[in-house]
MDAnalysis code that builds the backbone (N, CA, C; Angstrom):
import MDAnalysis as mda
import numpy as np

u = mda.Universe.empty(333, n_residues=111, atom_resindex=np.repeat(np.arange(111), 3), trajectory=True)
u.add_TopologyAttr("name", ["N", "CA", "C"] * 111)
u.add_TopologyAttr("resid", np.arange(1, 112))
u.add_TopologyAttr("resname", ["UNK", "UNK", "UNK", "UNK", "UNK", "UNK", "UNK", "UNK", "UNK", "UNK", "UNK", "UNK", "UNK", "UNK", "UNK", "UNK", "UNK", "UNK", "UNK", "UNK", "UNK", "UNK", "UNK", "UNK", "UNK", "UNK", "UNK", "UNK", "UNK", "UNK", "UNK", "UNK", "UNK", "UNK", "UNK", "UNK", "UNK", "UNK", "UNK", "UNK", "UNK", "UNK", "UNK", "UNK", "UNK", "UNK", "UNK", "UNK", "UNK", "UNK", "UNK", "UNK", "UNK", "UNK", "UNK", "UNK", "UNK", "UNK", "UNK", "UNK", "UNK", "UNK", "UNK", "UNK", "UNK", "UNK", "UNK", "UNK", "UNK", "UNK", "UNK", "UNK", "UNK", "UNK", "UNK", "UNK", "UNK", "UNK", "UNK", "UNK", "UNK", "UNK", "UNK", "UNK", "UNK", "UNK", "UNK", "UNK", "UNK", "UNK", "UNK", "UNK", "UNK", "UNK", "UNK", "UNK", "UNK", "UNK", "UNK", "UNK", "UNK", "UNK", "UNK", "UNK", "UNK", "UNK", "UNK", "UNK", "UNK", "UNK", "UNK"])
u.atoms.positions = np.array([
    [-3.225, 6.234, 52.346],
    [-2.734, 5.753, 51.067],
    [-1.281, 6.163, 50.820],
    [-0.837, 7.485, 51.168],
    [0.558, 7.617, 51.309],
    [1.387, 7.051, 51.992],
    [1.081, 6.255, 52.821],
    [2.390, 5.020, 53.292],
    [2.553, 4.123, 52.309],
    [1.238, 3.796, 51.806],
    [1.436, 2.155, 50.404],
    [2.188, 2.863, 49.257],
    [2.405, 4.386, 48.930],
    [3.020, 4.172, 47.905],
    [4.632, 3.803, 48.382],
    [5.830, 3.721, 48.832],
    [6.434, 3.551, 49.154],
    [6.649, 1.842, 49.177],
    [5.588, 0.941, 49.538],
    [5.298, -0.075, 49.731],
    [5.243, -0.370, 48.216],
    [4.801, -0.393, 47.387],
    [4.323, -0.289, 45.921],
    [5.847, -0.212, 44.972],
    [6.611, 0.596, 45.887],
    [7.772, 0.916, 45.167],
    [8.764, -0.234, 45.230],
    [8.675, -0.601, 47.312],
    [9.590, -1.542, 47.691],
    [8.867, -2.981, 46.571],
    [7.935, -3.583, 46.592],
    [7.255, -4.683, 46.075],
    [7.764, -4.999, 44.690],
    [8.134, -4.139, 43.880],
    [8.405, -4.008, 42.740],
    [10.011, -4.093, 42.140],
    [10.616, -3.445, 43.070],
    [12.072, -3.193, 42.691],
    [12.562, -4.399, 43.300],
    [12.492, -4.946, 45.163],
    [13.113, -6.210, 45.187],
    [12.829, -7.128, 44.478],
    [11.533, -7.545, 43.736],
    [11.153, -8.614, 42.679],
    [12.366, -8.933, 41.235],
    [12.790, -8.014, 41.830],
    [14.101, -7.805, 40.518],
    [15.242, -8.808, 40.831],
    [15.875, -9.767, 39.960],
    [17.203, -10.269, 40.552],
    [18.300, -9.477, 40.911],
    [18.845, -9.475, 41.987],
    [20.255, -8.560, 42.581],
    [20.134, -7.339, 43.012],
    [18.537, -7.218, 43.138],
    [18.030, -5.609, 43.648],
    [18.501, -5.399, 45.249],
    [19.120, -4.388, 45.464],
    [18.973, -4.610, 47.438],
    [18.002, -2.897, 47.742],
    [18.206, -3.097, 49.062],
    [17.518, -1.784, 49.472],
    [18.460, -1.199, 50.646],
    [18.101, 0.014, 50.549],
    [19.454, 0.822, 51.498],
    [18.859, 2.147, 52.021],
    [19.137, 2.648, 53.414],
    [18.760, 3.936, 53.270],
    [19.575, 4.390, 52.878],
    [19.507, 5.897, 52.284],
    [20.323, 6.807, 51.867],
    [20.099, 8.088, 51.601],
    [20.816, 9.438, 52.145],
    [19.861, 10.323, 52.093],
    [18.682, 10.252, 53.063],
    [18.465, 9.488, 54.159],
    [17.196, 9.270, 54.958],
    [16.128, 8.906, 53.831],
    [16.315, 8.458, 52.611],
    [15.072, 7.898, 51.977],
    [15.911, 6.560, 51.952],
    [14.350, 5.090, 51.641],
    [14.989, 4.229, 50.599],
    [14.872, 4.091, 49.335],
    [16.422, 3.632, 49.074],
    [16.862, 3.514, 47.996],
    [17.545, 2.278, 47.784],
    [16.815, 1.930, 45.830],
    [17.422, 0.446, 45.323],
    [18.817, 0.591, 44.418],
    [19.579, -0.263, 44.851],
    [20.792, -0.829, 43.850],
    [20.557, -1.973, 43.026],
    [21.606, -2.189, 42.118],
    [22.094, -3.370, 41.827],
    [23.603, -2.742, 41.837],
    [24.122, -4.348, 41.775],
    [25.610, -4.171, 41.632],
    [26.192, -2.671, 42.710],
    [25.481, -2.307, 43.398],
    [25.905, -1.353, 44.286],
    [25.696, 0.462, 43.602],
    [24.819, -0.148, 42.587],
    [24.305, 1.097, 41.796],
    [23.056, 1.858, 42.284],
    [22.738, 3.110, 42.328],
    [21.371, 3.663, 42.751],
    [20.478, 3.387, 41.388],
    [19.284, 2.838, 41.078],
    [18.781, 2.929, 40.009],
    [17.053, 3.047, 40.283],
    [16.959, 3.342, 41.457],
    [15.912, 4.318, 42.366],
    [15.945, 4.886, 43.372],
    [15.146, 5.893, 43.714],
    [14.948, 6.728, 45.087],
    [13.802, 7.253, 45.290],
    [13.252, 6.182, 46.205],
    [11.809, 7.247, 47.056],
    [12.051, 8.512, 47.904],
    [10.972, 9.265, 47.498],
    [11.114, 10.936, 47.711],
    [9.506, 11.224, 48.528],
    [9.671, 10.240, 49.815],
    [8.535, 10.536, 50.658],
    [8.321, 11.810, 51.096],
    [8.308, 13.108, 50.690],
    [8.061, 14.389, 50.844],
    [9.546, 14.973, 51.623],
    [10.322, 14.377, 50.927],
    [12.157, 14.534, 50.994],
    [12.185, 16.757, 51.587],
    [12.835, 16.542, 52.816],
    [12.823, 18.045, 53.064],
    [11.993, 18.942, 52.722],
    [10.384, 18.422, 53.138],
    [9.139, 19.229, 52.859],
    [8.573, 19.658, 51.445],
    [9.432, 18.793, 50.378],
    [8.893, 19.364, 48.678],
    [7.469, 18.738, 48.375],
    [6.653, 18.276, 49.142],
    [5.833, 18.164, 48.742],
    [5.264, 16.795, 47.885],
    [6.095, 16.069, 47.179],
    [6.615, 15.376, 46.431],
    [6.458, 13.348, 47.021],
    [5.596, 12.348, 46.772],
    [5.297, 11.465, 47.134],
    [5.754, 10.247, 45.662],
    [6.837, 10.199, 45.626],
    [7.303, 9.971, 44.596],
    [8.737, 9.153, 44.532],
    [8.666, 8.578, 43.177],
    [10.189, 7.783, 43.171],
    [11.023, 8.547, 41.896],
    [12.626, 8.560, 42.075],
    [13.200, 9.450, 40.911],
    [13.639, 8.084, 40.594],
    [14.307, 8.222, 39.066],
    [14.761, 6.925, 38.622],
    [15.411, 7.743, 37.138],
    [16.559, 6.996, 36.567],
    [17.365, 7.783, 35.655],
    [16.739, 7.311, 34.335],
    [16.923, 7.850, 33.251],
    [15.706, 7.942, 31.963],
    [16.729, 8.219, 31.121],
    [16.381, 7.640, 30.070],
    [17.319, 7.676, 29.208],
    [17.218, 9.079, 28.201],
    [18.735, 9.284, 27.752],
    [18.490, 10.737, 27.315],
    [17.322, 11.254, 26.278],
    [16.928, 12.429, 26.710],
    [15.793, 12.698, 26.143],
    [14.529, 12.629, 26.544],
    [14.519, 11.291, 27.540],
    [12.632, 10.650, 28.120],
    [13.059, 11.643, 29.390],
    [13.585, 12.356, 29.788],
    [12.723, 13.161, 30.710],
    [12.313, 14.456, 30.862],
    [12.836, 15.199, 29.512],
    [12.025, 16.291, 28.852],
    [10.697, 15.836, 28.563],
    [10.366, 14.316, 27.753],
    [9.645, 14.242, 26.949],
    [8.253, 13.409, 27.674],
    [8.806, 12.916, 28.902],
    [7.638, 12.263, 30.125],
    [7.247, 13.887, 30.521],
    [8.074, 14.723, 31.192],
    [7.357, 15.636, 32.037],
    [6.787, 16.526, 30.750],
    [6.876, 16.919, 30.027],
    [6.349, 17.363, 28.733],
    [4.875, 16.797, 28.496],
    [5.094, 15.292, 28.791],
    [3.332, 14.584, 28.195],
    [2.746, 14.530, 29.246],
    [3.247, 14.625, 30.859],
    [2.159, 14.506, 31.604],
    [2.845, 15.255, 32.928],
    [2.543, 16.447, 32.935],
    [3.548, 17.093, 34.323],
    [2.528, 17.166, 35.317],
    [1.739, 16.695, 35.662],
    [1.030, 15.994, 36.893],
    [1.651, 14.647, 37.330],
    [2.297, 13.946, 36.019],
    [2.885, 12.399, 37.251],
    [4.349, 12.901, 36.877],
    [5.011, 13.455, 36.090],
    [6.336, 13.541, 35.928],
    [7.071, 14.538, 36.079],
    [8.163, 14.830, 37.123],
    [8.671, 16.154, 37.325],
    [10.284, 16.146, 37.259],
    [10.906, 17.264, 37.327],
    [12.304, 17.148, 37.410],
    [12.491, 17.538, 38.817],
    [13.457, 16.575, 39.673],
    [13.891, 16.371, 40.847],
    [15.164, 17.092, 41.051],
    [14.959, 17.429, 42.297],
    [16.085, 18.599, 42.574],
    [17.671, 17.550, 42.523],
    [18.367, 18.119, 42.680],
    [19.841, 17.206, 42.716],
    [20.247, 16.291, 41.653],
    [19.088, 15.435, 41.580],
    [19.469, 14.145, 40.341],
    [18.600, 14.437, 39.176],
    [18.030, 15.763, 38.660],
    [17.382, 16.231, 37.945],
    [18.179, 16.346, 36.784],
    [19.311, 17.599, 36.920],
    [20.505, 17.804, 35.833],
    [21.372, 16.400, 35.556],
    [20.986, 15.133, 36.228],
    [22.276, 14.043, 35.800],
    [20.792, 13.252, 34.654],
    [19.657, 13.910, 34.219],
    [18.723, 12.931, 33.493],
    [17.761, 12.341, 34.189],
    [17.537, 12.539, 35.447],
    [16.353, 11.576, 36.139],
    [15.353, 12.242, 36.034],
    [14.006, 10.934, 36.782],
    [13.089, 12.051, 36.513],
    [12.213, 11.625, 38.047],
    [12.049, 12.273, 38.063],
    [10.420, 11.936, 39.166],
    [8.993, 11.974, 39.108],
    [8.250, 10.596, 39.597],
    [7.519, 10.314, 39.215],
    [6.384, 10.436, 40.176],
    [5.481, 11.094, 40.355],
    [4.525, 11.251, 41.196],
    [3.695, 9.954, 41.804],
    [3.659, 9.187, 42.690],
    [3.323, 8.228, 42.889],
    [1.603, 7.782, 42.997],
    [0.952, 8.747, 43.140],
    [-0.269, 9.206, 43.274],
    [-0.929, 8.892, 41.679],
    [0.153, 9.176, 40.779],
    [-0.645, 9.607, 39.232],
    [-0.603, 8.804, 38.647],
    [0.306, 7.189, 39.185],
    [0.537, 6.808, 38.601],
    [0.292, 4.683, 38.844],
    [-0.107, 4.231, 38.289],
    [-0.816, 2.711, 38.280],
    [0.531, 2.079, 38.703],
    [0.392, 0.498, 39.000],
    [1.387, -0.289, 38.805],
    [2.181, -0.876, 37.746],
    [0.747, -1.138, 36.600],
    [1.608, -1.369, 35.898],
    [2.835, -1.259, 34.921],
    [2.601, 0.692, 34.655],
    [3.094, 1.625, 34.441],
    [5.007, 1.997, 35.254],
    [4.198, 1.974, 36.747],
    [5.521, 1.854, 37.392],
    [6.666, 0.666, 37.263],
    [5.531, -0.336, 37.122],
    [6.529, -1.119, 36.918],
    [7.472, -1.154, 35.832],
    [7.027, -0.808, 34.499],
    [7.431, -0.396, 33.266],
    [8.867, 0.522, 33.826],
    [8.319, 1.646, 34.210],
    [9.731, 2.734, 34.336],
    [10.621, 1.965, 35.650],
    [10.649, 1.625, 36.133],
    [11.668, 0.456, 37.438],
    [12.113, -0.257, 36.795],
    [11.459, -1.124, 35.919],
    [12.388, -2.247, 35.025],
    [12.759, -1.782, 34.521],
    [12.982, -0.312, 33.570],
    [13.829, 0.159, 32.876],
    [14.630, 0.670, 33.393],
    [14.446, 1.384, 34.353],
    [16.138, 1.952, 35.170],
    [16.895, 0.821, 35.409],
    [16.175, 0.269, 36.241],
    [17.261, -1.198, 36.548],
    [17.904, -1.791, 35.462],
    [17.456, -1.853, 34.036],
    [18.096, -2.278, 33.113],
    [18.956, -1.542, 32.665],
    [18.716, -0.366, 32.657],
    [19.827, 1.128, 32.866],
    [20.824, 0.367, 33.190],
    [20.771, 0.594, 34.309],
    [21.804, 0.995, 35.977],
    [22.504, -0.972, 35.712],
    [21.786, -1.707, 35.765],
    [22.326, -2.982, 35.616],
    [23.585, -2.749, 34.196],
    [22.736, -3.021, 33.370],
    [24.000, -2.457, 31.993],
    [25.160, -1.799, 31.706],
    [25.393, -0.556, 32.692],
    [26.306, 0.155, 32.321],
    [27.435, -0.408, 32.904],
    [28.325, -0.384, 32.352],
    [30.276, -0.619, 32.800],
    [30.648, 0.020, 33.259],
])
């Protein structure tokens, strides 16, 4: 089951208009406009961690890992810029899909 989440991630984010995919960091990772506005964290340098980070708007990622710190954690590196990480295991599609369309609307939006 830990290969499909990754699969789950890709399925979702290219469905997006102008989404691409890239490695980076040895994970993949989605753009738009040449923006990161996800990153799978397939057990990234042994943390354990089966999961996608994605940037949250200020405030939602005190307040996700706060309501459920079994699917929501703070990610090393892109943790302090507001992201959050999301346990892939804890968490449904339709849900994911929810937090992906919102980064992307993030990451699409900004100037």
């Amino acid at each position: 089951m830990e290969d499909q989440h990754p699969e789950r991630v890709r399925r979702i984010c290219l469905a997006m208009a102008g989404a691409t995919e890239k490695l980076s960091h040895g994970e993949p990772t989605f753009f738009v406009r040449k923006r990161v506005f996800a990153m799978i964290s397939n057990n990234h340098h042994g943390d354990g961690h089966v999961a996608v980070c994605i940037p949250a708007a200020p405030g939602e990622q005190a307040a996700l890992i706060a309501s459920r710190p079994e699917t929501y954690y703070y990610p090393k590196y892109v943790g302090v810029s507001g992201w959050v990480g999301i346990e892939l295991s804890q968490i449904d599609d339709e849900d994911l899909a929810v937090h992906l369309h919102e980064a992307f609307r993030m990451i699409n939006n900004k100037r």
